[in-house]
N, C-alpha and C positions, 0 to 999 in steps of 0.2 A: 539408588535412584539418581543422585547428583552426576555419577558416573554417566548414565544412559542419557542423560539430558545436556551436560558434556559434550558426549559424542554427537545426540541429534544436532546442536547447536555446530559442533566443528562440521558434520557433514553437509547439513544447511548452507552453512560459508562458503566449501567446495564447488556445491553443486552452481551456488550465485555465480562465484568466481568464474565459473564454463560455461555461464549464459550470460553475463553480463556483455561480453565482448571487451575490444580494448577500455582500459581504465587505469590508473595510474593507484600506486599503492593507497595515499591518503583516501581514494575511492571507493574502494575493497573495504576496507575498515570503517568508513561509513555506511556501509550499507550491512555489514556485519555490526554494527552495533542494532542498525534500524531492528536486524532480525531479531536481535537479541533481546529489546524492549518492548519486541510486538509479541515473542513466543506466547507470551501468555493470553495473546487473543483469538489462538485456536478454537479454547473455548468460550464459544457464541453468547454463554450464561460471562462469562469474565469481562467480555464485550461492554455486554448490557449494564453492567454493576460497574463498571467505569464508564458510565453515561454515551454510550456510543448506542444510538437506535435508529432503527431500518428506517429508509426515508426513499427507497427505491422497489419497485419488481425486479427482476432478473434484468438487466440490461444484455442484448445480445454480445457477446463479446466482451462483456465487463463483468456481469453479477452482479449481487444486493447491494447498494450499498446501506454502511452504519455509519451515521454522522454525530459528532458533539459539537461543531461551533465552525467556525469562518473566523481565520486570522484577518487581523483590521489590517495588520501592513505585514509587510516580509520579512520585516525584524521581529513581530508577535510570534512567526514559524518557528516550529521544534523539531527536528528529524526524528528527535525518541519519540515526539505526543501525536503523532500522524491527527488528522483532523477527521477524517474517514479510515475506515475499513473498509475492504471487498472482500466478497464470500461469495465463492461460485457452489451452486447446488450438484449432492452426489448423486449416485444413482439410489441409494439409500433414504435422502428424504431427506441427511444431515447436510450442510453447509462447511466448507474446507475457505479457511484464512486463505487468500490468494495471493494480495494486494495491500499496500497503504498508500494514499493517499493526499496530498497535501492541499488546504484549501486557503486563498486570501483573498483581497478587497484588491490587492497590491497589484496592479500590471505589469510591474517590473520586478517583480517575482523573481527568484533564479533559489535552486538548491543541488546541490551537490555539481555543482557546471553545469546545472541545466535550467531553461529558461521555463516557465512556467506555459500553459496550452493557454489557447483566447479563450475569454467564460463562455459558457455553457447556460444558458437558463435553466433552472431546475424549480419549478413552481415556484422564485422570487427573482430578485434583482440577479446577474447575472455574476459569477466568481470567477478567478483563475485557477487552475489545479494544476497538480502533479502528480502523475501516475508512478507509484514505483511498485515493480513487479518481483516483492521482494520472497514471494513465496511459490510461486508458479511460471514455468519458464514461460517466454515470451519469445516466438522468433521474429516477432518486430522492434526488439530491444525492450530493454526493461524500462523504459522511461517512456514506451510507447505508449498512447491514451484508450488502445483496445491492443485486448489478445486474441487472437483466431483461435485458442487453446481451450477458452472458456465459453461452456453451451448452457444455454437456458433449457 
């Protein structure tokens, strides 16, 4: 078991590394850890019991998303504790990990070299996020704030 979860995690790394685009070693290995502390929110029930809950429909281009909190500043941010989830819906009926997330209060934001998007209203006050495309390729970059990849 630890074997195959091994390899899903080494092949996961692979696959980022060929969709990320250019990125500098220390980048690679942050984003491979990201994967590494998210695997376990494949499943939607592991989600949920680590206090992450649906606060979206299907966004076009995005999917559900699961929220637990809004970092007060950019220092409150955790690349392992993502603040959302995104799950795009299968043909199935189940939900597939796609996406994390990063949310603040902070508009000077920045994580992994990258600056944070302008907030969004989402039924309150207005936040900055970060899209990281750490499960689903993206050909608008993985720090893009939609995928054309993902269908409601």
């Amino acid at each position: 078991m630890r074997r195959r979860l091994a390899m899903a995690l080494g092949s996961a790394a692979l696959l980022a590394a060929a969709t990320v685009g250019p990125a500098d070693a220390t980048g690679q290995a942050d984003l491979a850890q990201v994967r590494s502390a998210t695997a376990a929110y494949h499943d939607l029930g592991t989600a949920m019991d680590a206090g992450y809950a649906q606060v979206s429909d299907c966004v076009p281009n995005m999917g559900y998303h699961y929220q637990r909190g809004v970092a007060a500043t950019a220092e409150d941010l955790d690349p392992l504790n993502p603040e959302i989830l995104v799950y795009a819906p299968l043909p199935n009926g189940r939900n597939k990990l796609v996406a994390v997330e990063y949310a603040t209060w902070d508009e000077e934001a920045e994580l992994f070299g990258t600056a944070f998007d302008p907030p969004h209203p989402h039924g309150g006050p207005p936040f900055h996020t970060l899209h990281v495309w750490v499960w689903q390729g993206n050909p608008d970059g993985i720090f893009a704030p939609t995928n054309p990849n993902v269908r409601c």
